[in-house]
C-alpha positions as CSV (number, residue, x, y, z in Angstrom):
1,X,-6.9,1.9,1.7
2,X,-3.8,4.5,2.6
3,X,-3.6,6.6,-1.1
4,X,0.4,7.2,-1.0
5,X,-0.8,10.5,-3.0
6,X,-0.9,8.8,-6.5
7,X,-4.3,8.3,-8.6
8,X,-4.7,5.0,-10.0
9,X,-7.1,3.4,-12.2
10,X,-9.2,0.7,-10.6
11,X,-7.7,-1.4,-13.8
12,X,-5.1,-3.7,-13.3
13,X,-2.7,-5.7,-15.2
14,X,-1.8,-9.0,-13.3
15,X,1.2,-10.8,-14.0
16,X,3.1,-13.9,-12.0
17,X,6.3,-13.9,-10.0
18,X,7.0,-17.3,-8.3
19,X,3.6,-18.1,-8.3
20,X,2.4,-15.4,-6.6
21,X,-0.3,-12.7,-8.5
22,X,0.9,-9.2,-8.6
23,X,-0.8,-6.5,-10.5
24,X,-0.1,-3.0,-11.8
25,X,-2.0,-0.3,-12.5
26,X,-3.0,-0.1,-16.4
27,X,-2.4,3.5,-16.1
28,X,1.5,2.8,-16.5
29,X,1.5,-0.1,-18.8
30,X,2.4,0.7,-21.9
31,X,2.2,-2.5,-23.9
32,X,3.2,-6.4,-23.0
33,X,6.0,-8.3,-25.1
34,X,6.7,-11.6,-26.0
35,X,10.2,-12.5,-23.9
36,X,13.5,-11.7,-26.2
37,X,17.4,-11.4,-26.4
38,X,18.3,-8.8,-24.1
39,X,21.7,-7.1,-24.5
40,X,24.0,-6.6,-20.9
41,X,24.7,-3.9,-19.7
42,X,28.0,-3.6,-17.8
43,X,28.5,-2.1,-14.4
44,X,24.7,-2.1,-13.4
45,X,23.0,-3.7,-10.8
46,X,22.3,-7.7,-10.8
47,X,18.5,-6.9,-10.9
48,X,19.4,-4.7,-14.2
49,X,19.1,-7.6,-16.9
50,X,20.2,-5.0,-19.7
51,X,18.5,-3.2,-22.4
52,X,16.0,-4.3,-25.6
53,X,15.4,-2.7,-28.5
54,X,11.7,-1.2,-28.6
55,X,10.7,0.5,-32.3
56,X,14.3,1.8,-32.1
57,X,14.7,3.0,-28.6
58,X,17.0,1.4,-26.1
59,X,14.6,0.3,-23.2
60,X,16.1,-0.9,-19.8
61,X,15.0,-4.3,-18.6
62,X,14.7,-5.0,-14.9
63,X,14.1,-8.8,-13.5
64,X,11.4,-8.1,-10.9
65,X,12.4,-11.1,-9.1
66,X,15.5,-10.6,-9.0
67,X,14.7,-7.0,-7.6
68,X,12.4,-8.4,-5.0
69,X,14.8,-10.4,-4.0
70,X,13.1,-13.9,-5.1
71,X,14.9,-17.1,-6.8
72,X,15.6,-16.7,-10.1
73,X,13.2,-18.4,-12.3
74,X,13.3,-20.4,-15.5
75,X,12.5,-18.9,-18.7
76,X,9.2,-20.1,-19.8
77,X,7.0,-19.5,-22.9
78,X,5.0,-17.3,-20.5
79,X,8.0,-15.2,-19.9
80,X,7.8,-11.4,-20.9
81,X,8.3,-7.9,-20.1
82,X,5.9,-5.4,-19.3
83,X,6.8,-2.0,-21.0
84,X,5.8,0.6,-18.0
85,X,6.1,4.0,-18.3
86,X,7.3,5.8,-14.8
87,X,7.2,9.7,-14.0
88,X,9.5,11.9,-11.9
89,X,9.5,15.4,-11.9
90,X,7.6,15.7,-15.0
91,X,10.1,13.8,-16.8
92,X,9.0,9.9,-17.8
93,X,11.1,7.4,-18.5
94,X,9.9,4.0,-20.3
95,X,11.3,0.7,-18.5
96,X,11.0,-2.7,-19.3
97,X,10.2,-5.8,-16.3
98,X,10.4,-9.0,-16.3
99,X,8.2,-11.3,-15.2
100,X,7.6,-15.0,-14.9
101,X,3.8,-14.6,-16.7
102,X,0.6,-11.9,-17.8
103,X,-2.3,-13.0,-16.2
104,X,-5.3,-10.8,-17.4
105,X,-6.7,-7.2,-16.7
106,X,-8.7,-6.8,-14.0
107,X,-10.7,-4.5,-12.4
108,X,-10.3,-4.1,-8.4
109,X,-12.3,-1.3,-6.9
110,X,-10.9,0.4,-4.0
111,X,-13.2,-1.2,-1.6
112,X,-12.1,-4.1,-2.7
113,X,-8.4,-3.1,-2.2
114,X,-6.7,-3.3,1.6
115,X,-3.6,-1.7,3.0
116,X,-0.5,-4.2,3.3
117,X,-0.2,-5.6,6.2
118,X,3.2,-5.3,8.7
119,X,4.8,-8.6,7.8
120,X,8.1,-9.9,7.3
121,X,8.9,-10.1,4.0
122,X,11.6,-10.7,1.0
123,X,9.5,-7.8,-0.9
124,X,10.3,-4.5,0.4
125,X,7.0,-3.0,1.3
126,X,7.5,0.7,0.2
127,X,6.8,-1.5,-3.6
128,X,3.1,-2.3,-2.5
129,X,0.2,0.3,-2.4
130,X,-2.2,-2.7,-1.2
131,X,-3.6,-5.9,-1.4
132,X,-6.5,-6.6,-4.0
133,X,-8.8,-9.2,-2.9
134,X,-9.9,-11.5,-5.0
135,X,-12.2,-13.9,-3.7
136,X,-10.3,-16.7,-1.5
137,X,-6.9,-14.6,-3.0
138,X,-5.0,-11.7,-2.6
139,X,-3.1,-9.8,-5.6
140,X,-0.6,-8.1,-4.4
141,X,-0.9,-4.3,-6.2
142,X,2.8,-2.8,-6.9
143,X,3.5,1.1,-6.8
144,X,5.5,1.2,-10.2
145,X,7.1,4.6,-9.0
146,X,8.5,3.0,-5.7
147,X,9.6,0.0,-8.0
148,X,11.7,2.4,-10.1
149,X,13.1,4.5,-7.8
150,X,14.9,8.2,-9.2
151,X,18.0,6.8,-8.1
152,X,17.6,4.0,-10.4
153,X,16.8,5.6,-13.1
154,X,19.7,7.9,-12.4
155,X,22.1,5.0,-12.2
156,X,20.6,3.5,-15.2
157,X,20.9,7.1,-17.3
158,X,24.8,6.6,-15.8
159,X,25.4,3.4,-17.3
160,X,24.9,5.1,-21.1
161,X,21.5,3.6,-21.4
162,X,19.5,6.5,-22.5
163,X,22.9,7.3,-24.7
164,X,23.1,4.2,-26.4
165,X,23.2,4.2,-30.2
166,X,20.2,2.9,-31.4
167,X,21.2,0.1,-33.4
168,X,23.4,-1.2,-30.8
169,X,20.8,-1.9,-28.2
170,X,19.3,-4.9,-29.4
171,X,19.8,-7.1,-33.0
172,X,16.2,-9.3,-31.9
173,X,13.3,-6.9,-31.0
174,X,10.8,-10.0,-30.9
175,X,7.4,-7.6,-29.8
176,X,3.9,-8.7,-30.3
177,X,1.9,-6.5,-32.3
């Protein structure tokens, strides 16, 4: 498997997107909430769903299938966000994404791991650091960096996110303990 020069646990948290398995490395996961209201942000990018409040912080919430270009999806009891925590230039920033549902941790050794193949695709590749293999399945392992790009976050910093008052970010923080 091609290492795009970032270590990763063999540990991953699996999660749903239009019935397809995706997982991320537990390294970056921070914690896994329970779906709630999530305040717009204006001016941001349709993907953007706007920010929630987390223990008092404003935490930006991104609809992974909406940045991976798939249909939007219904809200479900299994909907949630995945609080991920993302590094660039020594500097991290926490971000929230949406998905459809958490699966379960699991551990994928490397030789059990395979580079993505060349294939046409709604999901931009440059989001996959390989293909987990599962028995008769495939999960498809995300590179949470390359999902959260600097420009993002710079457009997101932009919008006033990170300057948002507190108490203005979100009235229903709704987190499991």
């Amino acid at each position: 498997m091609t290492d795009k020069g970032t270590s990763y646990s063999d540990t991953y948290l699996t999660f749903y997107l239009d019935q397809e398995l995706f997982g991320l490395s537990i390294d970056s996961v921070r914690e896994v909430l329970e779906y709630t209201t999530i305040t717009k942000v204006p001016r941001t990018a349709d993907y953007m769903r706007g920010v929630i409040n987390v223990r008092g912080r404003p935490v930006p919430v991104v609809d992974l299938r909406k940045k991976f270009g798939l249909d939007e999806g219904e809200q479900t009891v299994d909907t949630c966000i995945i609080i991920v925590e993302v590094s660039y230039d020594g500097e991290s920033s926490i971000m929230g994404a949406l998905v459809d549902g958490v699966q379960e941790v699991l551990d994928i050794p490397p030789s059990q791991i395979e580079d993505t193949p060349k294939l046409g695709s709604t999901i931009d590749m440059k989001f996959i650091r390989g293909l987990g293999k599962l028995e008769e399945n495939f999960v498809i392992l995300l590179d949470i960096q390359a999902v959260f790009s600097m420009e993002e976050l710079s457009s997101i910093a932009e919008s006033g996110v990170r300057h948002m008052p507190e108490n203005r970010a979100s009235t229903n923080v709704g987190m499991q303990g």
